[in-house]
C-alpha positions in Angstrom: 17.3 30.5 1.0 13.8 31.4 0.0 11.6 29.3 -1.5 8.5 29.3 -3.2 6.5 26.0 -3.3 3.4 25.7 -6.0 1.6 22.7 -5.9 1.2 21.7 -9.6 -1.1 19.2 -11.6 1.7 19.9 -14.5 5.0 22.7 -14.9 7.9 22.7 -17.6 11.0 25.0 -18.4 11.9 25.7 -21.6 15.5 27.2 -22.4 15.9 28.5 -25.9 12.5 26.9 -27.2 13.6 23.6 -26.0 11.9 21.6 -22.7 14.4 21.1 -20.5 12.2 19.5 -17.7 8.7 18.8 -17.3 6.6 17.4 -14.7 3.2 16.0 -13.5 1.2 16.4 -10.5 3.8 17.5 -8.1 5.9 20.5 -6.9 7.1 23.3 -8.8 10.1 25.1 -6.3 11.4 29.0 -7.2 14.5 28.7 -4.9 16.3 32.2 -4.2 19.8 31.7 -2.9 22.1 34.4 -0.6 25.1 34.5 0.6 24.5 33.4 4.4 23.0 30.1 2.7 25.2 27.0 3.8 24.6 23.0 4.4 22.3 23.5 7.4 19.4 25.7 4.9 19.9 23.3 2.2 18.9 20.0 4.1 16.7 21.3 6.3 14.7 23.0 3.2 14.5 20.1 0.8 13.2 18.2 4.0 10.5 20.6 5.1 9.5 20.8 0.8 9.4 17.1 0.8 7.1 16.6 4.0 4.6 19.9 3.4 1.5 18.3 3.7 0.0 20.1 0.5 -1.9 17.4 -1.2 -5.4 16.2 -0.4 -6.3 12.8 1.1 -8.9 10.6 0.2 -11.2 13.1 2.5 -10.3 16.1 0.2 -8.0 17.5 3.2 -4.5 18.9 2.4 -3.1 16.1 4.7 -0.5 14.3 2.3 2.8 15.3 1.4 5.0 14.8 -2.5 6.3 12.0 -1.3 3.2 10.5 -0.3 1.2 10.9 -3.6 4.7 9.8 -5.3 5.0 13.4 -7.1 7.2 14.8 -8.9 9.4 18.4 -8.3 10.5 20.8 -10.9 13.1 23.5 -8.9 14.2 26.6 -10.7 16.7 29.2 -9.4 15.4 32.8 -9.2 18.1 35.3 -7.6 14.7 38.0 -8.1 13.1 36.0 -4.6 15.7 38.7 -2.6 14.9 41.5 -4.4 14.5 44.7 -1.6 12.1 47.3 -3.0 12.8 49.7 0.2 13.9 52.4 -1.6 12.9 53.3 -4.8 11.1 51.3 -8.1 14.2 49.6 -9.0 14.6 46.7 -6.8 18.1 46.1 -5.4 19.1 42.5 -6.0 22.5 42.6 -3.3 20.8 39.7 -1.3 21.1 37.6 -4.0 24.5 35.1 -4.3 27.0 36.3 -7.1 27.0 32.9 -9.6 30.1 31.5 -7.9 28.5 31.1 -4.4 25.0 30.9 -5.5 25.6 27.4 -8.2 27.6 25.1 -5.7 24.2 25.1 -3.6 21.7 25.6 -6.4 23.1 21.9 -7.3 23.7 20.8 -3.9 19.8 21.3 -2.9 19.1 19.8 -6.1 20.9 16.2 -5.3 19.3 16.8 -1.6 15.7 17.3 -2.9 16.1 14.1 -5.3 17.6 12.0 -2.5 15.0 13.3 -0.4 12.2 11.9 -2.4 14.1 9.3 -3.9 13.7 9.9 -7.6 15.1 12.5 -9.7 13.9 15.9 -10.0 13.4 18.4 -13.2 14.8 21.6 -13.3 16.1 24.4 -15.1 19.5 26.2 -15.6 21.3 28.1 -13.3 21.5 31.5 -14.9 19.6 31.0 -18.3 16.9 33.3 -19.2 13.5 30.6 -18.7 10.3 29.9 -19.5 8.5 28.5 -17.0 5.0 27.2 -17.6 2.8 26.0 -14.9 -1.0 24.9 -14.0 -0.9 25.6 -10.0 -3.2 23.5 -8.6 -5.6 24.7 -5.9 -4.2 27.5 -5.9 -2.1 26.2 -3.3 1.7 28.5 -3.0 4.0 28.2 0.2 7.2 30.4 0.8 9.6 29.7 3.3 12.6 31.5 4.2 15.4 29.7 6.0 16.2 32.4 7.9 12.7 31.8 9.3 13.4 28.5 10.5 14.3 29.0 14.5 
């Protein structure tokens, strides 16, 4: 799994002109998923999101984490994070989970990110063409790979 992790004063997604999540100060994720991608990725990413120490203290120092500052987290699926421009200046998106792999954990990090921070999260819809909106705060932007993790 890839991630990309914005920290946000304020994101939304809107699906055919409608909201379908919005959030405060908080997280927005873009979560690529493959075909490797199992149990193991999906708990061990939601718990490294949830304890990145991205937000600033009472010193101004990035030393407090989403769950500290009681944030919120607006994930979005985005099978484009495994795109391999190697060749050519079409990227090749075979990385990427087909839909019947790639939704099971799409929804399964979902319910592991909201029962890591103990709220519910926003997000958008698996497969839907988006709008995502988003005032990234800092600029502060993380990616981690899984497959970076030992």
């Amino acid at each position: 799994m890839i991630a990309v992790i914005q920290h946000v004063s304020e994101a939304s997604v809107t699906i055919e002109g409608k909201v379908k999540s919005a959030i405060g100060q908080g997280l927005m994720i873009l979560v690529g998923i493959e075909e490797a991608d199992n149990k193991e990725d999906i708990e061990w990413l939601s718990r490294k999101i949830v304890g990145l120490r991205i937000f600033a203290d009472e010193e101004g120092v990035m030393n407090k984490s989403v769950l500290d500052v009681k944030g919120e987290i607006l994930v979005i699926s985005q099978f484009t994070l495994h795109a391999s421009t190697k060749k050519g200046n079409r990227p090749s998106y075979l990385k990427a989970a087909k839909p019947d792999l790639a939704i099971p954990i799409y929804e399964a990090f979902k319910e592991q990110l909201a029962f890591d921070l103990d709220r519910p999260i926003g997000s958008g819809e698996f497969g839907a063409d988006m709008k995502v909106a988003l005032v990234n705060d800092g600029p502060v932007t993380i990616i981690i790979d899984t497959k970076d993790k030992k």
